[in-house]
PDB file of N, H, CA, C and O in Angstrom:
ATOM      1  N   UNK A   1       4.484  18.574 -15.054  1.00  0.00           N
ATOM      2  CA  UNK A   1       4.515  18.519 -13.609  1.00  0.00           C
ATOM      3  C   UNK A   1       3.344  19.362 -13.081  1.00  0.00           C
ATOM      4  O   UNK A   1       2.973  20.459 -13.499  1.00  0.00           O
ATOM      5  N   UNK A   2       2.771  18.525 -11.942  1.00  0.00           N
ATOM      6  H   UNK A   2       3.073  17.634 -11.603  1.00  0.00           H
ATOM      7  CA  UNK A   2       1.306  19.405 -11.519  1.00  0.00           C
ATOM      8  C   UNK A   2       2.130  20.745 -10.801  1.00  0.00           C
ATOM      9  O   UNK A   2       3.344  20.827 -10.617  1.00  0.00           O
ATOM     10  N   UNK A   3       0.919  21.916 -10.404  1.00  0.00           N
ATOM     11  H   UNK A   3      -0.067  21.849 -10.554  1.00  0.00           H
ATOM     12  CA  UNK A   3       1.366  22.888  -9.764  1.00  0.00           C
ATOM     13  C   UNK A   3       1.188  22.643  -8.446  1.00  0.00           C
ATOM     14  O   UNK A   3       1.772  23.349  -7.623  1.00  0.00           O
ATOM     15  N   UNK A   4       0.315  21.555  -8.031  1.00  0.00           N
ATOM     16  H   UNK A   4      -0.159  20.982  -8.700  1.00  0.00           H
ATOM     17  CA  UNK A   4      -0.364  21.884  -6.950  1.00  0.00           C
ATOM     18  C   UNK A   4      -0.194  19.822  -6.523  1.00  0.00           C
ATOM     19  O   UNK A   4      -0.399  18.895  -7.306  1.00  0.00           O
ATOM     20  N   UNK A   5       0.295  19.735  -4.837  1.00  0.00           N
ATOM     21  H   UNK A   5       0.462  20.488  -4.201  1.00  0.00           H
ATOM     22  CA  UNK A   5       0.376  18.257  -5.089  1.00  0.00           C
ATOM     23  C   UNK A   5       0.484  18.225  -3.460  1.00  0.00           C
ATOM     24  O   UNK A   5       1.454  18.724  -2.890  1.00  0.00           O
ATOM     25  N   UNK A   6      -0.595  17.593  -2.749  1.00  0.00           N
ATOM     26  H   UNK A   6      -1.383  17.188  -3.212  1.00  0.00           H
ATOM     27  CA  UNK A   6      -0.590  17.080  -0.978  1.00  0.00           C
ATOM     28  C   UNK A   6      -0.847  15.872  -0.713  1.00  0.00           C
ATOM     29  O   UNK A   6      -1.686  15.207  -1.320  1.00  0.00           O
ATOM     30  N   UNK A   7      -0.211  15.505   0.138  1.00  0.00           N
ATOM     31  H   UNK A   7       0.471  16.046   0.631  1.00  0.00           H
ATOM     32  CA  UNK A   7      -0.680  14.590   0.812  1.00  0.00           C
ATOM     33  C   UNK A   7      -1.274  15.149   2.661  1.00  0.00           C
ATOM     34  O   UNK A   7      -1.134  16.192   3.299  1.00  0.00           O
ATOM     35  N   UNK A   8      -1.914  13.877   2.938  1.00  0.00           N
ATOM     36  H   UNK A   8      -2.029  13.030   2.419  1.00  0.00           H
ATOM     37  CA  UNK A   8      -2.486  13.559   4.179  1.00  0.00           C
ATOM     38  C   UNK A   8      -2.536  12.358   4.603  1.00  0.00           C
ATOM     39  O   UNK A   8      -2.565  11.341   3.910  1.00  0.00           O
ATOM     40  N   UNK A   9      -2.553  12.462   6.110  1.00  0.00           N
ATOM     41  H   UNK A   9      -2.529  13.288   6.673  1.00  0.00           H
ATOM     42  CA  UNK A   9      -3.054  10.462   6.779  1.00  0.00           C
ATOM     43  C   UNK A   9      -3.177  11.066   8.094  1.00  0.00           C
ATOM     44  O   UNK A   9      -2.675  12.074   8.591  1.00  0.00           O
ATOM     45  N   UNK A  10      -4.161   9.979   8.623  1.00  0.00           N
ATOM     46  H   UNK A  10      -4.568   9.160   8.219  1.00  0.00           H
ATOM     47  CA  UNK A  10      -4.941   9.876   9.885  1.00  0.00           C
ATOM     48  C   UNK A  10      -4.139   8.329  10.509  1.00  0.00           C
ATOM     49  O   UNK A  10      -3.803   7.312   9.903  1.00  0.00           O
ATOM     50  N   UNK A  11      -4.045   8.674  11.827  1.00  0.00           N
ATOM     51  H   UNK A  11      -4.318   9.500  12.319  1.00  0.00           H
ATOM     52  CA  UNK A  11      -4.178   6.971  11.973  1.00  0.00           C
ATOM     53  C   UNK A  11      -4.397   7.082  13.781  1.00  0.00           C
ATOM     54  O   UNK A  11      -4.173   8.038  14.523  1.00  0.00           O
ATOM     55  N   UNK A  12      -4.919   5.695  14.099  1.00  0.00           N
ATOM     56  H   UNK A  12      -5.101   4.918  13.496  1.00  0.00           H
ATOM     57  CA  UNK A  12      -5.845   5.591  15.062  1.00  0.00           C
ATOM     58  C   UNK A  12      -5.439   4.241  15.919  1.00  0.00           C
ATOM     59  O   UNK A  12      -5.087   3.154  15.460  1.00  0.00           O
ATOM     60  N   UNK A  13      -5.520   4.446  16.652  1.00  0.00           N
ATOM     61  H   UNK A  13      -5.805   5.329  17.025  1.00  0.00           H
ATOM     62  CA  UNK A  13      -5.289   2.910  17.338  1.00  0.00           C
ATOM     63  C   UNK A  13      -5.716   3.007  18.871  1.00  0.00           C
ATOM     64  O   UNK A  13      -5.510   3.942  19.645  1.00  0.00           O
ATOM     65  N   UNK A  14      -6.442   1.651  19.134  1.00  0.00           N
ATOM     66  H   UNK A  14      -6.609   0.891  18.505  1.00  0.00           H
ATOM     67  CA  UNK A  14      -7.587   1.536  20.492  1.00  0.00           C
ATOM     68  C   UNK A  14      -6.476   0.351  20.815  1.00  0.00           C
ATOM     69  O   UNK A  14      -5.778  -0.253  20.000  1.00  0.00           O
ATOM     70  N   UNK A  15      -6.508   0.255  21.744  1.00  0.00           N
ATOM     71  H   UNK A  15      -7.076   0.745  22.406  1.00  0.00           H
ATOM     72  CA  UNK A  15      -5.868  -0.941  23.124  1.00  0.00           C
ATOM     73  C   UNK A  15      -7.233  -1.502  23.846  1.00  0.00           C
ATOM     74  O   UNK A  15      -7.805  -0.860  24.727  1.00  0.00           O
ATOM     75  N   UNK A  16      -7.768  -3.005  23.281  1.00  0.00           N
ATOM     76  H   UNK A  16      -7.303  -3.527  22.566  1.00  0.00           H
ATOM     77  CA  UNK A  16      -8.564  -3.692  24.284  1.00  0.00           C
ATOM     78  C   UNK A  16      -8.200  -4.005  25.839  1.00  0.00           C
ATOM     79  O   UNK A  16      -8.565  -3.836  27.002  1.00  0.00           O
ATOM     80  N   UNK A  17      -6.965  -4.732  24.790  1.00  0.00           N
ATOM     81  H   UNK A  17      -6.668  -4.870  23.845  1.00  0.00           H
ATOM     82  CA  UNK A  17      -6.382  -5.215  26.543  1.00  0.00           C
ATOM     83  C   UNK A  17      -4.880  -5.277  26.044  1.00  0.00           C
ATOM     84  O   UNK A  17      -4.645  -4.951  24.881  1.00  0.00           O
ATOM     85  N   UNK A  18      -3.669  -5.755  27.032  1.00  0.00           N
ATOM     86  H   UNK A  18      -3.860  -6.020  27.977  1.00  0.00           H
ATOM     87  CA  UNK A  18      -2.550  -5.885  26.687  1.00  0.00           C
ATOM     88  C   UNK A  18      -2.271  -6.342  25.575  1.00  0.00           C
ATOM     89  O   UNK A  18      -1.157  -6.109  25.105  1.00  0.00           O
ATOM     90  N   UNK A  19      -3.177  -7.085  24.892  1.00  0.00           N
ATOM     91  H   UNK A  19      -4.081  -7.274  25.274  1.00  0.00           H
ATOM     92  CA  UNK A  19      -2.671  -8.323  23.849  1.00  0.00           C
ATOM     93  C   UNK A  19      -3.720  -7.688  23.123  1.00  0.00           C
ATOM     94  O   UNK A  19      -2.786  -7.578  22.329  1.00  0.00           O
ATOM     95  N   UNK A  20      -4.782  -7.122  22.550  1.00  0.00           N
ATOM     96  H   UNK A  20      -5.541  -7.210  23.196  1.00  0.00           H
ATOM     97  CA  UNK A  20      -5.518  -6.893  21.399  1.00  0.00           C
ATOM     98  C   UNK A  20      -5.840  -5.100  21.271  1.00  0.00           C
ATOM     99  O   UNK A  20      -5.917  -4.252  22.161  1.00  0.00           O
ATOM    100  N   UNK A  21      -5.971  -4.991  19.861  1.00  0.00           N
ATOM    101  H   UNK A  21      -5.908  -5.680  19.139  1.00  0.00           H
ATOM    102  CA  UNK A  21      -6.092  -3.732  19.489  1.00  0.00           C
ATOM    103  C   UNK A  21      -6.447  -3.282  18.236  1.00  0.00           C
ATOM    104  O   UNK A  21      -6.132  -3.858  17.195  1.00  0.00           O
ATOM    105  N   UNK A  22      -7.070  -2.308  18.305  1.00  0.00           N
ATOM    106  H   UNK A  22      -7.326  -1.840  19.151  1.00  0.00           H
ATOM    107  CA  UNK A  22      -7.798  -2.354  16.371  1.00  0.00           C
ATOM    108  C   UNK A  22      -6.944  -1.122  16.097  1.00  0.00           C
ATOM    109  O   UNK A  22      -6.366  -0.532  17.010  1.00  0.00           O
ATOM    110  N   UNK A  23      -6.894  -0.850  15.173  1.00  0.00           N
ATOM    111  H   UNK A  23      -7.364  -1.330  14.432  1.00  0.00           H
ATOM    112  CA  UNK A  23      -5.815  -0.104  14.173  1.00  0.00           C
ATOM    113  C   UNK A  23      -6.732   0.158  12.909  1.00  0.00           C
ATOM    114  O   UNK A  23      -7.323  -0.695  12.246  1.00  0.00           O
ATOM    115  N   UNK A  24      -6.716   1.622  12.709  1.00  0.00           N
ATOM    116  H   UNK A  24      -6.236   2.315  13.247  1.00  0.00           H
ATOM    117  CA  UNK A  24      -7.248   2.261  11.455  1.00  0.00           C
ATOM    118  C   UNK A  24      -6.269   2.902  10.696  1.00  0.00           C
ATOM    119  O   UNK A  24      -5.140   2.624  11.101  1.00  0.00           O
ATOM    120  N   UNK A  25      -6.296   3.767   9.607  1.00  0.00           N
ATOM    121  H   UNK A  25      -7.213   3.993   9.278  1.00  0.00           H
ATOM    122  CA  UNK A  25      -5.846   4.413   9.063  1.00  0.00           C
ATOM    123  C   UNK A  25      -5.922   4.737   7.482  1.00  0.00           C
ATOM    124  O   UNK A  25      -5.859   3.890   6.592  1.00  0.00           O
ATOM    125  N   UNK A  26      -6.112   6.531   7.259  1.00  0.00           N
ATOM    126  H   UNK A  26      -6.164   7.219   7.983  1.00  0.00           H
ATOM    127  CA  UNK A  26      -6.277   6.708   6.324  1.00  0.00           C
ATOM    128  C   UNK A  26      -5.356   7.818   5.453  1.00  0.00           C
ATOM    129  O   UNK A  26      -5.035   8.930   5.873  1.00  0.00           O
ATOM    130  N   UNK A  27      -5.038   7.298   4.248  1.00  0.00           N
ATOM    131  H   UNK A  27      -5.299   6.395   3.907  1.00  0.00           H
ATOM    132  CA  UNK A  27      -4.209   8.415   3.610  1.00  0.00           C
ATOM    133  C   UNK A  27      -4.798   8.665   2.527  1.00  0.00           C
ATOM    134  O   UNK A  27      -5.501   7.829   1.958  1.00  0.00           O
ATOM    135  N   UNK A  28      -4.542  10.147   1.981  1.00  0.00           N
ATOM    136  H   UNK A  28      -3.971  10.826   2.443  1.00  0.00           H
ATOM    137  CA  UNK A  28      -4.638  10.685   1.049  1.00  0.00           C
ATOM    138  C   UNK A  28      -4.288  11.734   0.383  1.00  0.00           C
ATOM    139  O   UNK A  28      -4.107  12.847   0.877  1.00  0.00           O
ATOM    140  N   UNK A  29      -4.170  11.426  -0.818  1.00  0.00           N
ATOM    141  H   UNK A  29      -4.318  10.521  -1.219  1.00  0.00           H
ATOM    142  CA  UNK A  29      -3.177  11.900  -1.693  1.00  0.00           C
ATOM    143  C   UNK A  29      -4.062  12.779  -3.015  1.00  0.00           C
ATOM    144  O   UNK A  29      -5.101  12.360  -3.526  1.00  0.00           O
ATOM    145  N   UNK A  30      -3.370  14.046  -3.383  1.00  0.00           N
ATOM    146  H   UNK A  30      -2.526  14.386  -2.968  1.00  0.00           H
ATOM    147  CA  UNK A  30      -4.207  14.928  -4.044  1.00  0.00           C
ATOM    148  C   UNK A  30      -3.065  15.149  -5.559  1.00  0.00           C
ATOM    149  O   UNK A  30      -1.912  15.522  -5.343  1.00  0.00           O
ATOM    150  N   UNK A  31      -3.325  14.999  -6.376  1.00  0.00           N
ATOM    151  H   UNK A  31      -4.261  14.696  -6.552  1.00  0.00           H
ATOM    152  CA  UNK A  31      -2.301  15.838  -7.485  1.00  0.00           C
ATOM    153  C   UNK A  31      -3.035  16.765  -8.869  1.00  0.00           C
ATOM    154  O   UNK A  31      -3.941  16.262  -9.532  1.00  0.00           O
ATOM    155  N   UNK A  32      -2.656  17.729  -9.071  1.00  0.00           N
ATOM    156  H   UNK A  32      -1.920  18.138  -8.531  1.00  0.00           H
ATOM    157  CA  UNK A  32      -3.100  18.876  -9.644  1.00  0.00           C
ATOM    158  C   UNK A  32      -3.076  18.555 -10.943  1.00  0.00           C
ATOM    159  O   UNK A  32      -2.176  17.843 -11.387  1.00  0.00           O
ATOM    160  N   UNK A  33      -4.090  19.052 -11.736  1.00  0.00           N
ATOM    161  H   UNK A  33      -4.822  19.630 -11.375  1.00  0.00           H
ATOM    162  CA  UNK A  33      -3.689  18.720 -13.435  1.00  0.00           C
ATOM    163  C   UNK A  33      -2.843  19.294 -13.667  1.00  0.00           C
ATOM    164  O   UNK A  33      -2.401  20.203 -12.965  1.00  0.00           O
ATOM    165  N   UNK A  34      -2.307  18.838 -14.925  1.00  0.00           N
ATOM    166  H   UNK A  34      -2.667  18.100 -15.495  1.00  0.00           H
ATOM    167  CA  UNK A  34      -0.769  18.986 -15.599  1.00  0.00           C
ATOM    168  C   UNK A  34      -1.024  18.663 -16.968  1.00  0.00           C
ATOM    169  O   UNK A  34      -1.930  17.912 -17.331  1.00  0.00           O
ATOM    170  N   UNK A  35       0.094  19.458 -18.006  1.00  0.00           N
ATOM    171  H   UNK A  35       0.829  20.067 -17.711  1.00  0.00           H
ATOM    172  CA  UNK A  35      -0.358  18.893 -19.581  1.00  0.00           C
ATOM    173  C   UNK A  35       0.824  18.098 -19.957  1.00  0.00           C
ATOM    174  O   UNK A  35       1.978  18.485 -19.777  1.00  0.00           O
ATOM    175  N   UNK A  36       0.424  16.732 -20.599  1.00  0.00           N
ATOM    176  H   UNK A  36      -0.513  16.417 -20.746  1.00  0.00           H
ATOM    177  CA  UNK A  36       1.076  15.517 -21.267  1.00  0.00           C
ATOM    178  C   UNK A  36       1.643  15.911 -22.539  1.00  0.00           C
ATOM    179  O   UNK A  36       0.948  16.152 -23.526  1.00  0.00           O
ATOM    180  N   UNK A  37       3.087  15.987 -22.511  1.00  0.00           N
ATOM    181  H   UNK A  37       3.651  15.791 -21.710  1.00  0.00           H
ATOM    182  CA  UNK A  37       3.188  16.200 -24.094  1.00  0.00           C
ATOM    183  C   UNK A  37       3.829  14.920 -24.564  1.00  0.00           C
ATOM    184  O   UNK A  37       4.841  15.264 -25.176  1.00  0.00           O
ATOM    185  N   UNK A  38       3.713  13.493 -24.570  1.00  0.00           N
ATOM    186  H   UNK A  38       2.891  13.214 -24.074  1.00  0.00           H
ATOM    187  CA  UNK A  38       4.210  12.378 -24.816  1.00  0.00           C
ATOM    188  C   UNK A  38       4.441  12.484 -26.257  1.00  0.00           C
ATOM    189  O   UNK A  38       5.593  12.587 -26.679  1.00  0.00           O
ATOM    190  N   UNK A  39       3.162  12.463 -27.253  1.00  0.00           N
ATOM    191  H   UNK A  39       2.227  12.379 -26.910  1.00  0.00           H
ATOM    192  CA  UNK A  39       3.040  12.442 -28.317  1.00  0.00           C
ATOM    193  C   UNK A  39       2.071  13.691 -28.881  1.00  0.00           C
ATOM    194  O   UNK A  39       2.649  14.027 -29.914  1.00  0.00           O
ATOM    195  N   UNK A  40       1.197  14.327 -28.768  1.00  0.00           N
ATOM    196  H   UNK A  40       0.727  14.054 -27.929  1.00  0.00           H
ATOM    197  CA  UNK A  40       0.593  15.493 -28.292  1.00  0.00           C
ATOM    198  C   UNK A  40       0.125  16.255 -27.229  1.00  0.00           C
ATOM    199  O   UNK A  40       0.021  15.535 -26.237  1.00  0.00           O
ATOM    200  N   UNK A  41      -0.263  17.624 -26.970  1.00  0.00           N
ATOM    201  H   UNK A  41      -0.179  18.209 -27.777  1.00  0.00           H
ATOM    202  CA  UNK A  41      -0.156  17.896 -26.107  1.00  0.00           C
ATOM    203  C   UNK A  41      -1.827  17.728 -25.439  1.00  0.00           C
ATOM    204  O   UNK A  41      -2.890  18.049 -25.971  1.00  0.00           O
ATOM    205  N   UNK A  42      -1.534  17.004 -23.874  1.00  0.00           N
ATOM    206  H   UNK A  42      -0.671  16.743 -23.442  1.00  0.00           H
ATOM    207  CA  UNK A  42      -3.292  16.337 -23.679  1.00  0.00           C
ATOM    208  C   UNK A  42      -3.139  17.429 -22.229  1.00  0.00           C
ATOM    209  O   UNK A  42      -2.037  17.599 -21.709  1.00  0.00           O
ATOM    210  N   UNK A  43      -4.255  18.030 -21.759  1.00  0.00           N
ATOM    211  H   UNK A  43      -5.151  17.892 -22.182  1.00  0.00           H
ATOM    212  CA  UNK A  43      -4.434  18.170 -20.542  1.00  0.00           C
ATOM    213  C   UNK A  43      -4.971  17.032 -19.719  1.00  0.00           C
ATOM    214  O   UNK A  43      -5.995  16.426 -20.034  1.00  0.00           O
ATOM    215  N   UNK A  44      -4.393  16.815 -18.866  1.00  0.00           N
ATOM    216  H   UNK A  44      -3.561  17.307 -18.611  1.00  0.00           H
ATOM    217  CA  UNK A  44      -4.496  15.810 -17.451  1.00  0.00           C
ATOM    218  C   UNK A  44      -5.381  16.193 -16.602  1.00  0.00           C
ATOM    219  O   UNK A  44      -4.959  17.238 -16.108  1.00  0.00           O
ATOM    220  N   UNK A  45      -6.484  15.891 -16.115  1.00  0.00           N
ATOM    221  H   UNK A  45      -6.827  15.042 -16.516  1.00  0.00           H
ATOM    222  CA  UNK A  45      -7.276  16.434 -14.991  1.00  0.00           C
ATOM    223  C   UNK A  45      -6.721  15.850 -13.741  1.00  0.00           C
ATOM    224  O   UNK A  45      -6.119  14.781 -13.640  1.00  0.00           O
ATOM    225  N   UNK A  46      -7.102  16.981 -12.495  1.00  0.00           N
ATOM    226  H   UNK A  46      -7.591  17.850 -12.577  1.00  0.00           H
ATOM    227  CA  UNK A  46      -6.253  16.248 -11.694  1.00  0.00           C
ATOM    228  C   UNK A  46      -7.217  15.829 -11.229  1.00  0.00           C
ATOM    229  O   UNK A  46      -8.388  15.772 -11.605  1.00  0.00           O
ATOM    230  N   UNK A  47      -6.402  15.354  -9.890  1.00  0.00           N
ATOM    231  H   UNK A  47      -5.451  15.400  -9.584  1.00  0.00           H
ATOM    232  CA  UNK A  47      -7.113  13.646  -9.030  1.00  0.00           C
ATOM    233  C   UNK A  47      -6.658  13.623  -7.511  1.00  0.00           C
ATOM    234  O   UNK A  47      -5.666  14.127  -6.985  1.00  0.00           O
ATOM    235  N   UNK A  48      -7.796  12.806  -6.923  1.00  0.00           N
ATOM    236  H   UNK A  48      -8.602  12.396  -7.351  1.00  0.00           H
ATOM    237  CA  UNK A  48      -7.564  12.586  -5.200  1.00  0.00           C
ATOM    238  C   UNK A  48      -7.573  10.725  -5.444  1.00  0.00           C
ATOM    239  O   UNK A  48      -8.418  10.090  -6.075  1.00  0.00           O
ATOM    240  N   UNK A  49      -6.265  10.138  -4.670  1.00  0.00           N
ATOM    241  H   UNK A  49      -5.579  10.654  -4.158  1.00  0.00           H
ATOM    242  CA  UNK A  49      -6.759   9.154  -4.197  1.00  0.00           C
ATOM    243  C   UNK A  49      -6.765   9.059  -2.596  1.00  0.00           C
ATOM    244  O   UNK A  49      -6.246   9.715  -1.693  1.00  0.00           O
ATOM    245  N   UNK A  50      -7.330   8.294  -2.645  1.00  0.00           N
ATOM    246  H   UNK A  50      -7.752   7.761  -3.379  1.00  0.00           H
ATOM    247  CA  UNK A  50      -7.595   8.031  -0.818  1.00  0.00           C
ATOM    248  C   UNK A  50      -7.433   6.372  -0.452  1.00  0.00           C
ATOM    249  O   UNK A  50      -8.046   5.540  -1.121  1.00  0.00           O
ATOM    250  N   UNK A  51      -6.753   6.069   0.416  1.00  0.00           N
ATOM    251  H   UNK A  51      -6.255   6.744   0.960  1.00  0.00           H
ATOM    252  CA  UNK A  51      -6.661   4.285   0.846  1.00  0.00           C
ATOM    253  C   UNK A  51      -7.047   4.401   2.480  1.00  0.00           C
ATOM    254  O   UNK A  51      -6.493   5.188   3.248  1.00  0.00           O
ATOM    255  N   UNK A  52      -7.919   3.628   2.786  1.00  0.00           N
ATOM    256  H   UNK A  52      -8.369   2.989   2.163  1.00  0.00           H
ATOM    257  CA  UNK A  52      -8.070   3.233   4.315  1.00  0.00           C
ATOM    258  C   UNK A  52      -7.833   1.848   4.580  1.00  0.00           C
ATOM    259  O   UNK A  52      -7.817   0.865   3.839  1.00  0.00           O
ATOM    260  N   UNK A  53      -7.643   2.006   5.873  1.00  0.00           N
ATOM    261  H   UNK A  53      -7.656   2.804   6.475  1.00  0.00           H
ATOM    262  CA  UNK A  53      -7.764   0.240   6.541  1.00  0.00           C
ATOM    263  C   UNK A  53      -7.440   0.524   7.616  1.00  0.00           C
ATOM    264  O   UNK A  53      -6.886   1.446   8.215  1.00  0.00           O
ATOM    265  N   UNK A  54      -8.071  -0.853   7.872  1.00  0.00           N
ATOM    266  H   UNK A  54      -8.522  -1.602   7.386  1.00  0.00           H
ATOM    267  CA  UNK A  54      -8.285  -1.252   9.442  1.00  0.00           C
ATOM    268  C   UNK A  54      -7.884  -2.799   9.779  1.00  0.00           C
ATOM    269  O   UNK A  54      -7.548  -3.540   8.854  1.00  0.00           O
ATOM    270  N   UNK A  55      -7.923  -3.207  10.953  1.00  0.00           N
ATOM    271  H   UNK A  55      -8.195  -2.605  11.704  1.00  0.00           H
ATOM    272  CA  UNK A  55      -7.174  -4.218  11.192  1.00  0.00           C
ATOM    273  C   UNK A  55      -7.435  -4.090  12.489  1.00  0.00           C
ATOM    274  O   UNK A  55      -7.903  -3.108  13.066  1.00  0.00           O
ATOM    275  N   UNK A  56      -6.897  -5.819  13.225  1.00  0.00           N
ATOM    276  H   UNK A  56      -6.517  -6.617  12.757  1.00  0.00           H
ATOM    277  CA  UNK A  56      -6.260  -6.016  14.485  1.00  0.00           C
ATOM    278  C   UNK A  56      -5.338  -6.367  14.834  1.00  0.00           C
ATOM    279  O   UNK A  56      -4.812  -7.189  14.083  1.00  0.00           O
ATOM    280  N   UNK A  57      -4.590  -6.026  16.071  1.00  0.00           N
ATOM    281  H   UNK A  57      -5.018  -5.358  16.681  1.00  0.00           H
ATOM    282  CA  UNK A  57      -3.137  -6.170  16.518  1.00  0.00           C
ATOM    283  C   UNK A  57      -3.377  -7.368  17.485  1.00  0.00           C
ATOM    284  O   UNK A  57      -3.950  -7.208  18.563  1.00  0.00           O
ATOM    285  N   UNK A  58      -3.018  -8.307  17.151  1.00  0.00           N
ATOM    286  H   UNK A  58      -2.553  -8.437  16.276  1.00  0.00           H
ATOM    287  CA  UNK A  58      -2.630  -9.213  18.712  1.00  0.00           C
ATOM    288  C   UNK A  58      -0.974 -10.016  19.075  1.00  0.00           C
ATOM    289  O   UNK A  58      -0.111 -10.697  18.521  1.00  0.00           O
ATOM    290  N   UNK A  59      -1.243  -9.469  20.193  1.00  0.00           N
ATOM    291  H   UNK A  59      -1.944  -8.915  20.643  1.00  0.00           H
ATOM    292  CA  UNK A  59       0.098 -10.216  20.676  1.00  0.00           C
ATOM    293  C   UNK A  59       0.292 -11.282  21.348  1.00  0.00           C
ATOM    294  O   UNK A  59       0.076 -11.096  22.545  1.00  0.00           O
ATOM    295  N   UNK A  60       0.655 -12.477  21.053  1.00  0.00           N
ATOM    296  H   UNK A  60       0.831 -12.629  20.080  1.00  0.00           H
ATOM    297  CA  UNK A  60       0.141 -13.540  21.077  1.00  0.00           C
ATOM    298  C   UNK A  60       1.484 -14.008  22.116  1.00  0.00           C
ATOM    299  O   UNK A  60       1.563 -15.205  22.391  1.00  0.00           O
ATOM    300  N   UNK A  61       2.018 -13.521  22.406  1.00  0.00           N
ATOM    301  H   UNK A  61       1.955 -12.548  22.183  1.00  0.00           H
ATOM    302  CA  UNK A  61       3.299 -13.441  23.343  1.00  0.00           C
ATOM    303  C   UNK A  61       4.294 -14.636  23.150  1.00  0.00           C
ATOM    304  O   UNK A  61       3.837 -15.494  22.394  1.00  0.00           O
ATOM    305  N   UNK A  62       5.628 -14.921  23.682  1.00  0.00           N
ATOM    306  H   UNK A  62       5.998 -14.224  24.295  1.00  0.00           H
ATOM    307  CA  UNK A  62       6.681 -14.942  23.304  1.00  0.00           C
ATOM    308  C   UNK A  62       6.369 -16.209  22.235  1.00  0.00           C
ATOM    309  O   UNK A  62       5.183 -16.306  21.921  1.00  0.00           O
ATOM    310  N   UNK A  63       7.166 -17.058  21.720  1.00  0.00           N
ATOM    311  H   UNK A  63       8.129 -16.980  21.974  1.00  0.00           H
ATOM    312  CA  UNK A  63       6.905 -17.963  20.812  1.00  0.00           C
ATOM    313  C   UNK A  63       7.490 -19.086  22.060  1.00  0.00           C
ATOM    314  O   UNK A  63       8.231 -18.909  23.026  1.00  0.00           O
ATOM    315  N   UNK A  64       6.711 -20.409  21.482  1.00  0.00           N
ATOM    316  H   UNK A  64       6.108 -20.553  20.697  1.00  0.00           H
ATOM    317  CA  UNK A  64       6.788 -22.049  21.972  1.00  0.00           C
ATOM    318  C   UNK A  64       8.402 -22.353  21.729  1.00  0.00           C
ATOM    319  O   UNK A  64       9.030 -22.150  20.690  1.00  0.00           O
ATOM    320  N   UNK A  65       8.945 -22.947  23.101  1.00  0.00           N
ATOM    321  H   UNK A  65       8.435 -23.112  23.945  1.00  0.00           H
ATOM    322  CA  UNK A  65      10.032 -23.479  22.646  1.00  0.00           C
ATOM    323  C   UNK A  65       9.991 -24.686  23.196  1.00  0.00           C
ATOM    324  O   UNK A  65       9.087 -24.897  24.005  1.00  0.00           O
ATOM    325  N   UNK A  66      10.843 -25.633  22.925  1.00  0.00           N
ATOM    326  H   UNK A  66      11.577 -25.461  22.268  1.00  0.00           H
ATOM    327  CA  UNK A  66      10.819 -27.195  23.197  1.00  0.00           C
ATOM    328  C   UNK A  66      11.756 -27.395  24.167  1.00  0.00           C
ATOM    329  O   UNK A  66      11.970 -28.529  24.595  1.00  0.00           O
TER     330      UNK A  66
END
């Protein structure tokens, strides 16, 4: 088990107009080395991952009915 283990996230969002909007966001995640004893004992280096994205929101308003 690492000693040391964070997370983080950002997130963002713009309003064009009622109906459109861009959307970001980023997380990231940190975990500390740790030693593997599966079958011998390995030191683990630790590691950052990070994921972003972005996108648009539209609201395309109520749905078609017949």
């Amino acid at each position: 088990m690492p000693q040391w283990t964070s997370t983080a996230s950002i997130a963002y969002r713009h309003s064009f107009t009622e109906q459109l909007a861009v959307t970001a966001r980023a997380d990231s995640t940190y975990v500390g080395s740790r030693t593997d004893e599966t079958y011998s004992i390995n030191q683990l280096p630790s590691y950052d991952l990070t994921n972003i994205r972005a996108g648009w929101m539209v609201d395309a308003g109520p749905p078609f009915s017949s």
